[in-house]
PASEVEX-268004 format. One record per atom (N, C-alpha, C, O, CB): residue in one letter; atom name; x, y, z. Coordinates in Angstrom, 3 decimals. Last residue first. Glycine has a CB too. Layout:
(A CA (X Y Z))
...
//
This chain:
(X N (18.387 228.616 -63.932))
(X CA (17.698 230.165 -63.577))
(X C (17.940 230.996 -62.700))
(X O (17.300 232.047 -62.652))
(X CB (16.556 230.193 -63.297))
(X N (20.198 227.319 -64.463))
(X CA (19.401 227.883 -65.354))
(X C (18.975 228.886 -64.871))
(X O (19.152 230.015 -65.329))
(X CB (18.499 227.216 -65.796))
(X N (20.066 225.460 -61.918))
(X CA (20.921 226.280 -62.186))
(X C (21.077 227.108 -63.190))
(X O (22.078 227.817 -63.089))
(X CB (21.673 225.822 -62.133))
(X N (17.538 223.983 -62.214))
(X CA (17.871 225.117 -61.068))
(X C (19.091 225.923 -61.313))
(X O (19.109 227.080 -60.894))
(X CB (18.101 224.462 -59.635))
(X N (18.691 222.149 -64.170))
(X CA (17.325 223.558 -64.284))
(X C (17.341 224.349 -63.494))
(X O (17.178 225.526 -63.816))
(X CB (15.841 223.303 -64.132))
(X N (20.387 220.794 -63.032))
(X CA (20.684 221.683 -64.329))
(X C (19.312 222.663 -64.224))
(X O (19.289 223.894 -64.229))
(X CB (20.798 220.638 -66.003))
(X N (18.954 219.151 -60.988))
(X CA (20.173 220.033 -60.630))
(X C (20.398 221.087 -61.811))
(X O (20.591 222.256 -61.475))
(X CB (21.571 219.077 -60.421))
(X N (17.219 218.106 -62.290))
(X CA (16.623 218.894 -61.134))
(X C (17.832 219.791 -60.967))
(X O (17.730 221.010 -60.827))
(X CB (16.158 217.983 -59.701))
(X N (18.717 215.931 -63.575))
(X CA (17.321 217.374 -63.719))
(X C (17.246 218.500 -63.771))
(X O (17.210 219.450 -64.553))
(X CB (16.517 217.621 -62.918))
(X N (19.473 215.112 -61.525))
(X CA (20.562 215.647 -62.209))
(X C (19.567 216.584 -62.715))
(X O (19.517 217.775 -62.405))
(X CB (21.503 214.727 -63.228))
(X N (17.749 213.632 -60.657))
(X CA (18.022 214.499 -59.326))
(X C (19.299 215.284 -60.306))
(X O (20.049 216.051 -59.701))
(X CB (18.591 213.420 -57.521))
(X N (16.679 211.748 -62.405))
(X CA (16.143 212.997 -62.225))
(X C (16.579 213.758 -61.204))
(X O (15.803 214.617 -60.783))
(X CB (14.939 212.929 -62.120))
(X N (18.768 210.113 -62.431))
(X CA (18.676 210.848 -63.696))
(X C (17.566 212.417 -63.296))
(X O (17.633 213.580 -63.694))
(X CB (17.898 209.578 -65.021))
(X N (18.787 209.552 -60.096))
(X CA (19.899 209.661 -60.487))
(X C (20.165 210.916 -61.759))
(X O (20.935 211.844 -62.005))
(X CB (20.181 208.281 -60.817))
(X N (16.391 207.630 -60.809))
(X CA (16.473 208.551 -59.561))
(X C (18.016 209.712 -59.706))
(X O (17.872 210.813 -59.173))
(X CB (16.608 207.317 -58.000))
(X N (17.430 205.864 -62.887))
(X CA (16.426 207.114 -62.818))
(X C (16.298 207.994 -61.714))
(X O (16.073 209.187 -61.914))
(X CB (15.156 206.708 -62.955))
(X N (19.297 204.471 -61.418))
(X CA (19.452 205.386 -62.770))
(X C (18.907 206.244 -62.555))
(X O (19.350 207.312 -62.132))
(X CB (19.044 205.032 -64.023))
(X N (17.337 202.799 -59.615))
(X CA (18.810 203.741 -58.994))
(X C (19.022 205.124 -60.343))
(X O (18.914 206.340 -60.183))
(X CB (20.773 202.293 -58.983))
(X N (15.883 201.591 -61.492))
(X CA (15.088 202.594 -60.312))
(X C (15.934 203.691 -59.947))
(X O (15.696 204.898 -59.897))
(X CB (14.720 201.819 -58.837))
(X N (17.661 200.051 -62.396))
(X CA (16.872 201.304 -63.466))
(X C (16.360 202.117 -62.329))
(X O (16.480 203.342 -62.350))
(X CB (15.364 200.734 -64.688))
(X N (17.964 198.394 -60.476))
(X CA (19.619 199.623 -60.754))
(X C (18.273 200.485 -62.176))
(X O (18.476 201.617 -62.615))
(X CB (22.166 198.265 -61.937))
(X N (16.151 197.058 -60.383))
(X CA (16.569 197.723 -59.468))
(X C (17.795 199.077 -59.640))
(X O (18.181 200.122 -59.117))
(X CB (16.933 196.672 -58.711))
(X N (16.365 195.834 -62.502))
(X CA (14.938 196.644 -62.653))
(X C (15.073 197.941 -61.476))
(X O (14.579 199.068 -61.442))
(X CB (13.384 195.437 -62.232))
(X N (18.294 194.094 -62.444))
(X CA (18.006 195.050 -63.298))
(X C (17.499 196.022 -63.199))
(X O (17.917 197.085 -63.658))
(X CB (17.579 194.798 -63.956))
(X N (17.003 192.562 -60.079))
(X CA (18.805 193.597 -60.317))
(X C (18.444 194.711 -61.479))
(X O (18.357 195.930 -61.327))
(X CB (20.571 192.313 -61.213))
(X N (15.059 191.565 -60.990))
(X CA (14.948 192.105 -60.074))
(X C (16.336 192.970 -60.290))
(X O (16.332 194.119 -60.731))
(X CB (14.665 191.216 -58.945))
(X N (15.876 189.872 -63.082))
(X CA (14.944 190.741 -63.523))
(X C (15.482 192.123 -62.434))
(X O (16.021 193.183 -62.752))
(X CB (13.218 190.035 -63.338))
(X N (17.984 188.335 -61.945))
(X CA (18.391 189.000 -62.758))
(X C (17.651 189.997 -63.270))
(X O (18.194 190.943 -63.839))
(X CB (18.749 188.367 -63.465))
(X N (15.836 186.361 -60.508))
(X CA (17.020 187.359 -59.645))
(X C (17.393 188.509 -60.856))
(X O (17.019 189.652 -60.596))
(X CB (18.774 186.280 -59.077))
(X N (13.083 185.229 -60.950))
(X CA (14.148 186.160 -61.798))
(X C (15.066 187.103 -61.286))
(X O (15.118 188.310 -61.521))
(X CB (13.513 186.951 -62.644))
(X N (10.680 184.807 -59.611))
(X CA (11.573 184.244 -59.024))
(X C (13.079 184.567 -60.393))
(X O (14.011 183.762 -60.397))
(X CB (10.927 182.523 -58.613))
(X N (8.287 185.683 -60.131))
(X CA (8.435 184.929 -61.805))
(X C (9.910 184.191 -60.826))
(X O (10.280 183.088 -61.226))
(X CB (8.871 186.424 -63.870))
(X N (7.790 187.568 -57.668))
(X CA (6.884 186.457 -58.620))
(X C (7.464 185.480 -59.293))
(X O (7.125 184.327 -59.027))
(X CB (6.163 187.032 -59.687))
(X N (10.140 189.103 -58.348))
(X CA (9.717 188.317 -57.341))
(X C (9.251 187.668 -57.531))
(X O (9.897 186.637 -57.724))
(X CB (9.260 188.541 -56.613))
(X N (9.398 190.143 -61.089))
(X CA (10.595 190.043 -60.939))
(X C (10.259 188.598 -59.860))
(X O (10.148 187.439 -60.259))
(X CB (11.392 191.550 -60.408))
(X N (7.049 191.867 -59.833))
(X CA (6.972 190.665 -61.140))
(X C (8.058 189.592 -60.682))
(X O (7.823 188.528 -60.109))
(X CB (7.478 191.368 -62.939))
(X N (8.390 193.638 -58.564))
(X CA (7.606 193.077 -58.248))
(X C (7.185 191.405 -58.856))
(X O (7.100 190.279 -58.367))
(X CB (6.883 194.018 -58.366))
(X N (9.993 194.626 -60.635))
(X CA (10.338 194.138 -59.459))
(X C (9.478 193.205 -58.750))
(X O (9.861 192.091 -58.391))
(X CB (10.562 195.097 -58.743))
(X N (7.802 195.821 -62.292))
(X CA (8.900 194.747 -62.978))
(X C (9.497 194.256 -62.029))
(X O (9.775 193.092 -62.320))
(X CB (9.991 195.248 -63.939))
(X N (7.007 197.828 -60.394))
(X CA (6.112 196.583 -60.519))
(X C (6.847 195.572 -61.412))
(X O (6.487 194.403 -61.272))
(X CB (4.631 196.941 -61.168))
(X N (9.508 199.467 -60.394))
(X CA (9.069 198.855 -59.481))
(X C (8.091 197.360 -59.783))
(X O (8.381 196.201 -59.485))
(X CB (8.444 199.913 -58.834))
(X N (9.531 200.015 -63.410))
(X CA (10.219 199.721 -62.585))
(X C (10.210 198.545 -61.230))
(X O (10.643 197.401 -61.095))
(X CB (10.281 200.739 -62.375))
(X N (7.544 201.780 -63.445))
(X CA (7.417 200.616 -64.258))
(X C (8.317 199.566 -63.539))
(X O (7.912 198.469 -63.155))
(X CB (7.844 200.896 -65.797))
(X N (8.326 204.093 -61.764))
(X CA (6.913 203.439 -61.287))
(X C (7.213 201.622 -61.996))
(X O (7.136 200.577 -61.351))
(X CB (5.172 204.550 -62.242))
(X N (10.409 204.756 -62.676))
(X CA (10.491 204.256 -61.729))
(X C (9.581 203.427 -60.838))
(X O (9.713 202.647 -59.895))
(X CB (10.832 204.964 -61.368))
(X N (9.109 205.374 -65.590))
(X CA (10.396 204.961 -65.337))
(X C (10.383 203.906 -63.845))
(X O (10.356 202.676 -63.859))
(X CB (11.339 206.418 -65.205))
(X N (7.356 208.024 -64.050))
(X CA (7.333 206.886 -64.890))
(X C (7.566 205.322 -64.844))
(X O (6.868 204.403 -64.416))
(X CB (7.990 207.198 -65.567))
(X N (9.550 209.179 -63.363))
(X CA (8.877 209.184 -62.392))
(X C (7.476 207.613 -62.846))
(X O (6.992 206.692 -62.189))
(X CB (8.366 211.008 -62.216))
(X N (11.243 209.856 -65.537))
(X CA (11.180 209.529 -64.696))
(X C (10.612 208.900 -63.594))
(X O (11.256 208.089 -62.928))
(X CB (11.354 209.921 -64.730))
(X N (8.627 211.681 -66.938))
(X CA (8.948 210.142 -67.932))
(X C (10.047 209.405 -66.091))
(X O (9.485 208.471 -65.518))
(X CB (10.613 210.647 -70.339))
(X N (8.350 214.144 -65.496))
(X CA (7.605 213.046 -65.417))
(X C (7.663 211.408 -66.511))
(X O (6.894 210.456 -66.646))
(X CB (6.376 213.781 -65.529))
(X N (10.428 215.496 -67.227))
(X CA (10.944 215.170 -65.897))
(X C (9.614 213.885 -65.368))
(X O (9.994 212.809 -64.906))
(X CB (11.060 216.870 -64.788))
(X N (10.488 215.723 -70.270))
(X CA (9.728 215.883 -69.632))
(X C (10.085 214.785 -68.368))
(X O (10.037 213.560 -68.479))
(X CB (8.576 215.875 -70.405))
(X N (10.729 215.455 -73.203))
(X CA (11.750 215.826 -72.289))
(X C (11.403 216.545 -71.293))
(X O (11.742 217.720 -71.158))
(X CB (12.685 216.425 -72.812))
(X N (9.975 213.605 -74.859))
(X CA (9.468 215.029 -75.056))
(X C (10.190 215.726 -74.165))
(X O (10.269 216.913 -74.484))
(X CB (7.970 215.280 -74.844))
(X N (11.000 211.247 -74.004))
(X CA (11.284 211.733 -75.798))
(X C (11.001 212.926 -75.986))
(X O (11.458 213.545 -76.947))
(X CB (10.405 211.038 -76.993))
(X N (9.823 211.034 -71.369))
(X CA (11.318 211.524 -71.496))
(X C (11.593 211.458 -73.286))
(X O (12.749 211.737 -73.604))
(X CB (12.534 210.299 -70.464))
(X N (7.229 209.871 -72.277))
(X CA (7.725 211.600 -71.725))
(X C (8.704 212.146 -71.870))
(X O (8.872 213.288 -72.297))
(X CB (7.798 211.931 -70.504))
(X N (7.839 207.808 -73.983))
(X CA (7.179 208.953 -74.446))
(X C (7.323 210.319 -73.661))
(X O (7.474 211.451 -74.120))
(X CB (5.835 208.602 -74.510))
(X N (8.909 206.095 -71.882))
(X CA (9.698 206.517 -73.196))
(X C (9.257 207.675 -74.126))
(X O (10.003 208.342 -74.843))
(X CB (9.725 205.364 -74.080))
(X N (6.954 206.001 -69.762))
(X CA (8.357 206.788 -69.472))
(X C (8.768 207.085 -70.922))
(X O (8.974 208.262 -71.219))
(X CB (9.647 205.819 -68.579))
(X N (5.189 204.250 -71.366))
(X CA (4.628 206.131 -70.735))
(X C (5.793 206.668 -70.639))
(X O (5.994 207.721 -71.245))
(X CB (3.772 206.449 -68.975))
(X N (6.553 202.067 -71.482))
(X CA (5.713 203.021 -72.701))
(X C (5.797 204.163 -72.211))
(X O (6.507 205.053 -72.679))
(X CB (4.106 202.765 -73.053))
(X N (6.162 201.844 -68.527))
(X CA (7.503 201.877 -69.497))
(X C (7.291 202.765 -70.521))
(X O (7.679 203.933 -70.562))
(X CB (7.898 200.495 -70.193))
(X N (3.522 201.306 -68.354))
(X CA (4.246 202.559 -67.275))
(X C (6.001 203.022 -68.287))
(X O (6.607 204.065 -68.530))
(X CB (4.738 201.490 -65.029))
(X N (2.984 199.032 -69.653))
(X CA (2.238 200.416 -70.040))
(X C (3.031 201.273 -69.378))
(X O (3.270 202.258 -70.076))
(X CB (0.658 200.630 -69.606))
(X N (4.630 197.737 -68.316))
(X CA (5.183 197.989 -70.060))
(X C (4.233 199.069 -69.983))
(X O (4.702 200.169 -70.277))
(X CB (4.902 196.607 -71.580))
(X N (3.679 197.548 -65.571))
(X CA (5.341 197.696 -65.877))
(X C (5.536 197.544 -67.496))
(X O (6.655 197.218 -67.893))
(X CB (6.345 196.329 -65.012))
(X N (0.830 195.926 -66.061))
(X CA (1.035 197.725 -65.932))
(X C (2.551 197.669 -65.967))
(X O (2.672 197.891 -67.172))
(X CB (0.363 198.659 -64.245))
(X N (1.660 193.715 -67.549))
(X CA (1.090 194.838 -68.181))
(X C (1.379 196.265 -67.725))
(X O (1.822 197.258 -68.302))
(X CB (-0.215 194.659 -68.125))
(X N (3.030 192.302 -65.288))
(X CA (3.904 192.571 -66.267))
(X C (3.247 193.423 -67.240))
(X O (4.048 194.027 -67.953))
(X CB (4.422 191.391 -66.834))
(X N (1.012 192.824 -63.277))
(X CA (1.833 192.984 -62.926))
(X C (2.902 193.541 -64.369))
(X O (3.387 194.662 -64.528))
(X CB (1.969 191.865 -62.113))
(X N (-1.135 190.948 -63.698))
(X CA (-1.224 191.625 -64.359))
(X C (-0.061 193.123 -63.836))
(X O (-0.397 194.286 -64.061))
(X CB (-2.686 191.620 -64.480))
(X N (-0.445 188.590 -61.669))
(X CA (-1.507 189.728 -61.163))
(X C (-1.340 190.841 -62.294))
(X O (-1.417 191.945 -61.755))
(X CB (-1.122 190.425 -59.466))
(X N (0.414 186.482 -63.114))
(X CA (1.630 187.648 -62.095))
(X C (0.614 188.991 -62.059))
(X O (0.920 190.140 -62.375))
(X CB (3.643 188.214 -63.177))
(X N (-1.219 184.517 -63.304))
(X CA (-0.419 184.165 -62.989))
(X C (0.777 185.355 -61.901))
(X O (1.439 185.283 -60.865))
(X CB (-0.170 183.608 -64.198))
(X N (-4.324 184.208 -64.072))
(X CA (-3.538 185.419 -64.043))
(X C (-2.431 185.256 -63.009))
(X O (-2.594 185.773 -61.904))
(X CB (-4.422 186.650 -63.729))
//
């Protein structure tokens, strides 16, 4: 077990984000950022500069994405 099962949980966590945020649900984010991370992690491991960037600016997105959220719903009410 080469990347500590690392690249499973970052697709199950992925999976999970694409299903929340399809229902439109602020926890697909949070998700998102979890999967994220351990793809970083991986990333390190596997020595994939390009993983790591990636995975890094999805973290940035999503954070991004949910602080916009956050901003439209509050202003809703």
């Amino acid at each position: 077990m080469k990347y500590y099962g690392l690249d499973w949980i970052g697709t199950i966590l992925g999976l999970m984000s694409i299903y929340y945020l399809g229902r439109k649900k602020k926890i697909g984010f949070v998700f998102r950022i979890a999967a994220s991370t351990f793809w970083v992690m991986f990333g390190v491991i596997a020595g994939t500069t390009a993983g790591i960037v990636a995975n890094v600016v999805v973290i940035l997105l999503s954070l991004s994405g949910l602080k916009q959220w956050r901003t439209e719903t509050s202003n809703e009410q």
